[in-house]
C-alpha positions as CSV (number, residue, x, y, z in Angstrom):
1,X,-22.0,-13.5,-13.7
2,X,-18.4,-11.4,-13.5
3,X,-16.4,-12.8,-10.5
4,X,-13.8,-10.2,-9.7
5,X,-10.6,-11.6,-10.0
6,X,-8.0,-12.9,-6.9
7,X,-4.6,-12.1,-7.0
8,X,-2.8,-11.2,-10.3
9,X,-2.2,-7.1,-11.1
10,X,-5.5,-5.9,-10.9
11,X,-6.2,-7.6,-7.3
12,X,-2.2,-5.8,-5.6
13,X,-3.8,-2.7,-7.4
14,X,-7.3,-2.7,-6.0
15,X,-6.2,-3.1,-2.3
16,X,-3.7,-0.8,-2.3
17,X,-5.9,2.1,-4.3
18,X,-8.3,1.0,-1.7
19,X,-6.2,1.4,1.9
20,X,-4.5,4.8,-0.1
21,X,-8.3,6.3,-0.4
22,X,-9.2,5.1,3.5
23,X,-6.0,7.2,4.6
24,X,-7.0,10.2,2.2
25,X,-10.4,10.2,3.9
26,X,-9.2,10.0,7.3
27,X,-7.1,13.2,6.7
28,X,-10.0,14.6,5.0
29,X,-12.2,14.4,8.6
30,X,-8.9,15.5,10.1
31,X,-8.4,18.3,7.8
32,X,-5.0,17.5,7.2
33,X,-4.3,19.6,3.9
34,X,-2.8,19.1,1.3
35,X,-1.7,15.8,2.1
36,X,-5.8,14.6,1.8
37,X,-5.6,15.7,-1.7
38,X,-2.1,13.7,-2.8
39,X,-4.0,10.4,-1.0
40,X,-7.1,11.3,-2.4
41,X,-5.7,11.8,-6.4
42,X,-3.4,9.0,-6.0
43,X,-6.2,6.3,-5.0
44,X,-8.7,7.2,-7.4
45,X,-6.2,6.9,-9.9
46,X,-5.6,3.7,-8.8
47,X,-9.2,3.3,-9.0
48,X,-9.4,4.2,-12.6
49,X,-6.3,1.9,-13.5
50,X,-8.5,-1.2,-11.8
51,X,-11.6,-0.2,-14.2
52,X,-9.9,0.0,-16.8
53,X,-7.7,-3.4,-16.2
54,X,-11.4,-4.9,-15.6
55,X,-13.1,-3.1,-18.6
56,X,-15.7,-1.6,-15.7
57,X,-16.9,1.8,-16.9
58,X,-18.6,2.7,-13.6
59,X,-15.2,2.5,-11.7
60,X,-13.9,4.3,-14.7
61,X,-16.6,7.1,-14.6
62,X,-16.8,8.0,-11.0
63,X,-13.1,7.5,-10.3
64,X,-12.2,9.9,-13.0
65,X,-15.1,12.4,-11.7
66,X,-14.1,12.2,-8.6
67,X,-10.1,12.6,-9.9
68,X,-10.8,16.0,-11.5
69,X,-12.5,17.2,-8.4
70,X,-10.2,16.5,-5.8
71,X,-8.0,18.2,-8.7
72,X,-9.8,21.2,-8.5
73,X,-9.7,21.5,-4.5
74,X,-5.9,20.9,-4.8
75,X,-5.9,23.7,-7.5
76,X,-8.2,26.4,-5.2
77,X,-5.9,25.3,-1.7
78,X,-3.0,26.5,-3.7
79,X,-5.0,29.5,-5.2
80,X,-6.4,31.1,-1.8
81,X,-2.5,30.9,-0.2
């Protein structure tokens, strides 16, 4: 059974990824744009750093999925100005 690890790189990493995607989503409800896309990019990057630190292709998957999509909405908000 994998335990996830406390404190070291991966642990600072994961929280702050994780507070940096909470924000992102609260300006996406709030449709504060384009700021929800910077949160949004920058925490599931963070996201993908943590899989790959733990060797987790799940988090790697969906974080880079989600990464190019967010992408893309970034892309079209500055397209449609």
């Amino acid at each position: 059974m994998k335990i996830t690890p406390s404190k070291g790189l991966s642990w600072y990493v994961k929280w702050v990824a994780t507070i940096i995607v909470l924000v992102g989503a609260v300006f996406n409800s709030l449709e504060i744009t384009p700021v929800n896309f910077y949160f949004m990019l920058m925490g599931t990057a963070l996201w993908f750093i943590v899989g790959m630190l733990w060797f987790d292709r799940a988090l790697i998957t969906l974080n880079a999925v989600i990464f190019g999509i967010y992408f893309i909405g970034l892309v079209l908000h500055y397209s449609y100005r």
